[in-house]
N, C-alpha and C positions, 0 to 999 in steps of 0.2 A: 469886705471887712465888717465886723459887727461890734458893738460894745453893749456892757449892760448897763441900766439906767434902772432902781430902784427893784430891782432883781427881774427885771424882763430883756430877754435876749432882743437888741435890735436893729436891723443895719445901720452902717454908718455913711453919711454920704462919701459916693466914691464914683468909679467909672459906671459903673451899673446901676444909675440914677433913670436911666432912658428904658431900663426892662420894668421898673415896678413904679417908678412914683407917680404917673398917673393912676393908679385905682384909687379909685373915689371910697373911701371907708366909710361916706353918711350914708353910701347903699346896704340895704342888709345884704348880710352874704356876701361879701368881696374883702372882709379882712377887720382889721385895725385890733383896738387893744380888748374890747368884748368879744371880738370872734376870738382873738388868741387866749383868752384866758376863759370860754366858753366851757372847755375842761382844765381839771388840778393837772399839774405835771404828774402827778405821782399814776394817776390813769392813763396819760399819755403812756407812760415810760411802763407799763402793765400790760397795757393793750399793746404794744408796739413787740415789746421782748416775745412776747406769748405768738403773736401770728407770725413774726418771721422767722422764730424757730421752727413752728409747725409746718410752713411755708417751703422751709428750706429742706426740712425732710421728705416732703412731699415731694418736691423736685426733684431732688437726688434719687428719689425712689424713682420715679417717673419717666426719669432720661432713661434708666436701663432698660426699658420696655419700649421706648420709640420705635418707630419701624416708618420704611419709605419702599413707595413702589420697587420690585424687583427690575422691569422692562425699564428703559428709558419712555419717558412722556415730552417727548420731542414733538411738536407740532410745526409743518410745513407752510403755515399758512398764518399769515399777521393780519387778522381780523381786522377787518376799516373800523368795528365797533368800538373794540378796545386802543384803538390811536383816539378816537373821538371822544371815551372815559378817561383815555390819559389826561387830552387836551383841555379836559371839561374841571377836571379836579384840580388840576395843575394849576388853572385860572382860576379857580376857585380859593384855593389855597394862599395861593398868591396873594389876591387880594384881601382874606384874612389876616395876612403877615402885614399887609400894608396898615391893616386896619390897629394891628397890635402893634406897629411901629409909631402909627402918628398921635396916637393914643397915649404913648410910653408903660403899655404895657404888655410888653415882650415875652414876661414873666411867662404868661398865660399858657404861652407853644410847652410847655410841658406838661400840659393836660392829655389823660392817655387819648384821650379822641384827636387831639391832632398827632400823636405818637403813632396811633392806626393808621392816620391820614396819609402819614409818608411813607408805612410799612405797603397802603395799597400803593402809592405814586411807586414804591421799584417792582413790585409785581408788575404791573403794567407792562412798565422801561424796562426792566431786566431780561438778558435772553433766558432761555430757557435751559434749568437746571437742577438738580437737586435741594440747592440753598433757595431758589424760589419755592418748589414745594413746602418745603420747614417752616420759612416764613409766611409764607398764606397759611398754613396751618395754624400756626401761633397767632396771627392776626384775628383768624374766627372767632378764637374763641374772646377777644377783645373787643365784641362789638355790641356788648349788651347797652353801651352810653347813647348809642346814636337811637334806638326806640326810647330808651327814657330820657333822653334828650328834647326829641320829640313830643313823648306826652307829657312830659313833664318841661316844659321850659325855664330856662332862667335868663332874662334877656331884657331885666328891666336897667342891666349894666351897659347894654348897648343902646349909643345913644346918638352915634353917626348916621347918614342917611344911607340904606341900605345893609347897615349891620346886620339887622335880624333875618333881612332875606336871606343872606350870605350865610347864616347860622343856620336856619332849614336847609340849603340847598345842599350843604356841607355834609350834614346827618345823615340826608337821604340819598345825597351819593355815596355814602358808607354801605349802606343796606346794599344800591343798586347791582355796584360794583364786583363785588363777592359772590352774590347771582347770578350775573350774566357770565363771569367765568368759570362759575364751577360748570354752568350747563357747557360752555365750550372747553370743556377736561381738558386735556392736555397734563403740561406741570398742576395744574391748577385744580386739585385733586384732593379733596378730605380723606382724612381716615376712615375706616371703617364706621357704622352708626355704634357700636357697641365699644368702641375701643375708645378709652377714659384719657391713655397717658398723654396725648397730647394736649387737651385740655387741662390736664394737670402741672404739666409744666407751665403753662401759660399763664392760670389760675394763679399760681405758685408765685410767680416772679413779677405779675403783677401787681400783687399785695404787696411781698417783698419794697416795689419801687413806690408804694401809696404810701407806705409804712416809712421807711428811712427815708427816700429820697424827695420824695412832694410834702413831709410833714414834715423833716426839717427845714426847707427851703421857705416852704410855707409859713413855720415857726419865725425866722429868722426877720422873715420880711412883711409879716405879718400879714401876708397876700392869702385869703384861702385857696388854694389850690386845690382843686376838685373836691370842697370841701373837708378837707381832712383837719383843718379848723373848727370850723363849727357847721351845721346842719346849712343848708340850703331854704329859702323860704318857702321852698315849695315841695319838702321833705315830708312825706308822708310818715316818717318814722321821726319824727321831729322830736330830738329830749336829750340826756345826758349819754346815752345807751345808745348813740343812732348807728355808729361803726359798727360796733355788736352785728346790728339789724343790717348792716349792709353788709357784713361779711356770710353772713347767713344768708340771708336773699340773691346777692351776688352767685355764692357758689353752686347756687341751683339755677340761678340765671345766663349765664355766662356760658356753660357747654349748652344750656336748651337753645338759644338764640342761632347757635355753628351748629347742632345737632339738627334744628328744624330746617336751617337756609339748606341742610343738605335733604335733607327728606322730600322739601317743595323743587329742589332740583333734579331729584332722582324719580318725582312722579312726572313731573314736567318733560323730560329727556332723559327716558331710563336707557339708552342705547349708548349715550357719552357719558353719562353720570353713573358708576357703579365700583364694585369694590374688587382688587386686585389683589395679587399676593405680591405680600411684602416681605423685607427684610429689617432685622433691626436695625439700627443707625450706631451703634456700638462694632455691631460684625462688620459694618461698611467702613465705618472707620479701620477696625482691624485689618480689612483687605486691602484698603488705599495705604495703611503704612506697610504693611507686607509689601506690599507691590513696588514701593518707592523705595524700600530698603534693597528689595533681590535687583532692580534694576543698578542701584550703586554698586552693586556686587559685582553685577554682568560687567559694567563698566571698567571696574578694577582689574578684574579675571580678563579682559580684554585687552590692556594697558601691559599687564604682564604678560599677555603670553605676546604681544609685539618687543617689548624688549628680550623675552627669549629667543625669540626671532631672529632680533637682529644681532645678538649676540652667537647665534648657530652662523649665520653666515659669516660674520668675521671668524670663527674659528676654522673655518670652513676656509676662507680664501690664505688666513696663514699656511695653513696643512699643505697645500696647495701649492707656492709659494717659496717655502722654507721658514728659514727664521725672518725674512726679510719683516720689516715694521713697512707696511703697506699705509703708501697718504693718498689724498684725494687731488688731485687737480682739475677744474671744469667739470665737476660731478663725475671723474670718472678714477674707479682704486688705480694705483700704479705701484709698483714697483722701484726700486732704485737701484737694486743689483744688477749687474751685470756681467758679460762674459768677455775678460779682454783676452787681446792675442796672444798670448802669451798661455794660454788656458787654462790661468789659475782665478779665479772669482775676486773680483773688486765692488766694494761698494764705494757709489758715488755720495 
């Protein structure tokens, strides 16, 4: 719930006290009524309309041109390495949530870096298929947070023992992760180096969810959520403009991050790491409904021709028969006519 209070939107206490009301607002950079009012609405709601229109054009442009391996990328073999980065991240994870649980701020799991987190935890877990490709793809290009994570920290908000380890170790098994699977191919397969649209769509709907869904929420609860509030203390673009600068920086940053982890992988193991022919993800679609349409078809066309079927054999056994009305007893047709002595035809 939210009410407003001297014109600022603000939550209202309710069930969802346990995801935000621990952040501490005397920290710089974690929210309260300076970071929400850091920018005028009237720039919010400018910069907002303007990138996720642009955003959404870009997308819709950009799905058309997807493409996915042609060959299936099945692999027979469950790497002990990859149970081990499951196991590793998983615990890792985990204990993050604990750490955003006793904390009471919950809020935080919607920062894209734990968004990536869980996109790697189903690659891992998930068997192998198509939809694992897509999304390892779309996760690449979402990993420019964990190096500036890294050089740039912000973790003067963690204040439990071992929070900050837990913060490194989290970032760089972001990096790890995506490496050691793309050298083991399989599903786990970038695009070509020169091919944009997947990053585009990524790039695209990432903004999209910065823009409406972390800046409202953000807005609301006054929490900055991946900064979309106010600048970071350790924003090297630090000023009224700093979105501006990270939309800009961002978008050259974000494909170079997936585009390099693939280059250092395809030098490192150019035998598993390389580029295949594809297909678009539009025609694949169109073949999987073709395909599940003519099979309903076969189905029907099968359904009919057994009821014509069994309709030739009934007319089949009257012919046969006479006019007799043929019943069944113990699964077997019968007759009821018969020949009395008299050697005129009785039915019984």
């Amino acid at each position: 719930m939210t009410e407003n209070t001297g014109g600022n939107v603000i939550a209202a206490p309710g069930w969802l006290d346990w995801s935000y009301t621990g952040v501490d607002f005397e920290l710089a950079g974690n929210g309260g009524d300076q970071c929400q009012t850091f920018l005028s609405v009237q720039q919010r709601i400018i910069e907002s309309v303007f990138t996720t229109i642009v955003s959404g054009i870009v997308v819709v442009i950009a799905v058309l041109h997807l493409t996915l391996p042609n060959v299936p990328l099945k692999s027979d073999r469950d790497y002990c390495g990859k149970r081990i980065l499951l196991v590793v991240m998983c615990t890792t994870f985990g204990i993050e949530l604990g750490f955003k649980l006793a904390t009471r701020q919950m809020i935080y799991i919607l920062n894209p870096c734990h968004i990536a987190t869980m996109m790697q935890i189903f690659c891992l877990a998930a068997p192998p298929s198509k939809l694992v490709t897509a999304v390892f793809r779309i996760h690449l290009h979402m990993l420019s947070g964990a190096p500036i994570a890294i050089l740039f920290p912000v973790v003067n908000t963690r204040l439990l023992p071992f929070e900050i380890e837990v913060y490194y170790i989290q970032h760089i098994l972001m990096l790890i992760i995506p490496l050691y699977l793309i050298i083991k191919g399989g599903v786990y397969n970038p695009e070509p180096m020169w091919d944009l649209s997947w990053a585009a769509v990524s790039v695209g709907s990432t903004y999209i969810y910065h823009f409406i869904t972390l800046q409202y929420i953000g807005f609301v609860f006054k929490v900055n959520l991946n900064n979309m509030l106010c600048p970071a203390i350790s924003d090297p673009f630090y000023g009224p403009y700093y979105r501006l600068c990270a939309l800009f920086h961002q978008t050259l940053v974000l494909p170079f991050v997936a585009k390099f982890m693939y280059w250092i992988c395809k030098k490192a193991s150019p035998l598993t790491v390389c580029d295949l022919e594809e297909t678009k993800v539009i025609d694949i679609m169109k073949d999987c409904f073709s395909g599940s349409k003519s099979s309903r078809q076969e189905v029907n066309n099968q359904g009919q021709a057994g009821v014509t079927l069994e309709a030739k054999k009934h007319t089949i056994f009257k012919h046969r028969n006479g006019s007799g009305d043929p019943t069944e007893k113990n699964g077997v047709l019968i007759n009821h006519t018969r020949q009395p002595s008299n050697g005129h035809l009785k039915t019984s």
